[in-house]
C-alpha positions in Angstrom: -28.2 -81.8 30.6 -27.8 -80.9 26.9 -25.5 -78.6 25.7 -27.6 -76.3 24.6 -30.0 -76.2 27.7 -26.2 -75.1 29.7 -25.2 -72.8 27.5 -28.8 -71.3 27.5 -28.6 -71.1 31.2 -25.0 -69.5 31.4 -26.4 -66.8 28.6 -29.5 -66.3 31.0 -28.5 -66.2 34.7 -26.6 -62.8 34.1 -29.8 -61.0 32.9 -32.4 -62.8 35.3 -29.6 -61.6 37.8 -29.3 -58.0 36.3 -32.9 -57.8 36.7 -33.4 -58.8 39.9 -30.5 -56.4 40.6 -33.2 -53.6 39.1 -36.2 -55.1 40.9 -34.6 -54.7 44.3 -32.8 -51.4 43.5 -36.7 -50.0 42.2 -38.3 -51.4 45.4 -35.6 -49.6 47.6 -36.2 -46.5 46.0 -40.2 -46.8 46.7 -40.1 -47.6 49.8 -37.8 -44.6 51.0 -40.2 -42.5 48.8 -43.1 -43.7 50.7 -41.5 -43.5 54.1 -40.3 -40.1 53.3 -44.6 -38.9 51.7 -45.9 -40.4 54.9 -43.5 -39.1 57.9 -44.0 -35.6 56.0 -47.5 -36.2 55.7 -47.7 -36.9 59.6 -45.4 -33.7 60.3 -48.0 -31.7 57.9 -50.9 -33.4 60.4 -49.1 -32.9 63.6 -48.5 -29.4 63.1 -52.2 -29.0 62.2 -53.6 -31.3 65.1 -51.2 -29.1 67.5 -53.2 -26.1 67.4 -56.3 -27.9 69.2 -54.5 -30.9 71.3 -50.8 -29.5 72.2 -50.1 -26.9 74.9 -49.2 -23.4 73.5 -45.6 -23.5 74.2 -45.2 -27.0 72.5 -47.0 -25.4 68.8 -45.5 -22.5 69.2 -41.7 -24.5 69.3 -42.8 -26.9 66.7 -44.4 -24.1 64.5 -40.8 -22.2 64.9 -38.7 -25.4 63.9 -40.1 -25.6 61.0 -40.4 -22.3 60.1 -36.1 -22.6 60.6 -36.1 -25.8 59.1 -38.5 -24.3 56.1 -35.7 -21.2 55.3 -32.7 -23.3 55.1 -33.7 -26.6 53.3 -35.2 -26.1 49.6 -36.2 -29.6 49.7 -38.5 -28.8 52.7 -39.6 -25.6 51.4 -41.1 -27.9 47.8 -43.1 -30.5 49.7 -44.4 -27.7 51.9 -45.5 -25.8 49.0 -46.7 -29.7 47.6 -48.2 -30.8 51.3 -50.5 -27.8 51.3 -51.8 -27.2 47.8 -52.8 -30.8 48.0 -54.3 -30.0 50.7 -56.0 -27.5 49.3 -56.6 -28.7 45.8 -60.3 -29.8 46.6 -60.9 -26.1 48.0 -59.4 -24.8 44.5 -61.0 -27.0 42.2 -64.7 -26.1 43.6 -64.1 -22.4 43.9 -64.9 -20.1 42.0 -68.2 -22.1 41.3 -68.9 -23.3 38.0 -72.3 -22.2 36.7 -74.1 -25.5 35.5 -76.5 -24.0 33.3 -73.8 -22.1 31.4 -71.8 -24.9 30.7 -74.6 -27.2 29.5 -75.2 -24.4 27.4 -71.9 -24.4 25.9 -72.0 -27.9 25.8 -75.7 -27.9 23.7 -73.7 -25.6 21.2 -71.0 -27.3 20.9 -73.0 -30.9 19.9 -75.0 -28.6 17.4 -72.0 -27.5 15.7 -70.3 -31.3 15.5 -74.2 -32.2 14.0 -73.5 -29.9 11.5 -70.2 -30.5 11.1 -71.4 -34.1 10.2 -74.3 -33.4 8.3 -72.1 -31.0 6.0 -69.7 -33.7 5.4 -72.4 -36.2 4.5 -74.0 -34.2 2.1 -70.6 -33.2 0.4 -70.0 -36.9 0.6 -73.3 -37.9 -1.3 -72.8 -34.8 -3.8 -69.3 -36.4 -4.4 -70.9 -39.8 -5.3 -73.6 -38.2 -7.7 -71.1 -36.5 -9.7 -68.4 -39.2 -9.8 
């Protein structure tokens, strides 16, 4: 081996090591991330599915732990707040209804006034040329 080719590799192996170092650190962080999104997303399901599947006593004790759990973690109290406007974010987006005709409407108006934005601009454009 050439000098230079070990003297590359000594400058090199710290940074390739640094940045596998970041890769693994990164991945670690996603993955407890993810684990954490889906065992609350499962809790958020469980305690919906237990209404119809669970015996009274059993969603009435899971409903209460996290109504305990909910008043003294903030952390829990964010994602719930998160879990369900997700949840309900298709709801929200459709209502109140939209009324198509009125925004074509406003769409219509607004291509007329960018046509005679344009058409404005090309005649002050051609006037420019004539006189200069």
């Amino acid at each position: 081996m050439s000098v230079h080719q070990k003297a590359l590799r000594v400058v090199t192996i710290p940074f390739k090591a640094a940045w596998l170092l970041i890769l693994i650190v990164n991945f670690l962080i996603l993955a407890a991330a993810c684990v954490l999104i889906a065992a609350y997303v499962a809790y958020g399901l469980a305690l919906m599915i237990s209404y119809f599947f669970f015996p009274v006593e059993w969603t009435r004790a899971l409903w209460q732990w996290a109504v305990d759990l909910y008043a003294q973690s903030g952390w829990f109290k964010a994602t719930t707040i998160t879990f369900f406007v997700l949840l309900l974010l298709p709801i929200l987006k459709l209502w109140p209804g939209r009324d198509p005709n009125a925004d074509a409407a406003r769409e219509r108006e607004a291509r007329r006034l960018n046509d005679d934005l344009i058409a404005a601009r090309q005649r002050a454009q051609s006037q420019a040329k004539l006189r200069g």
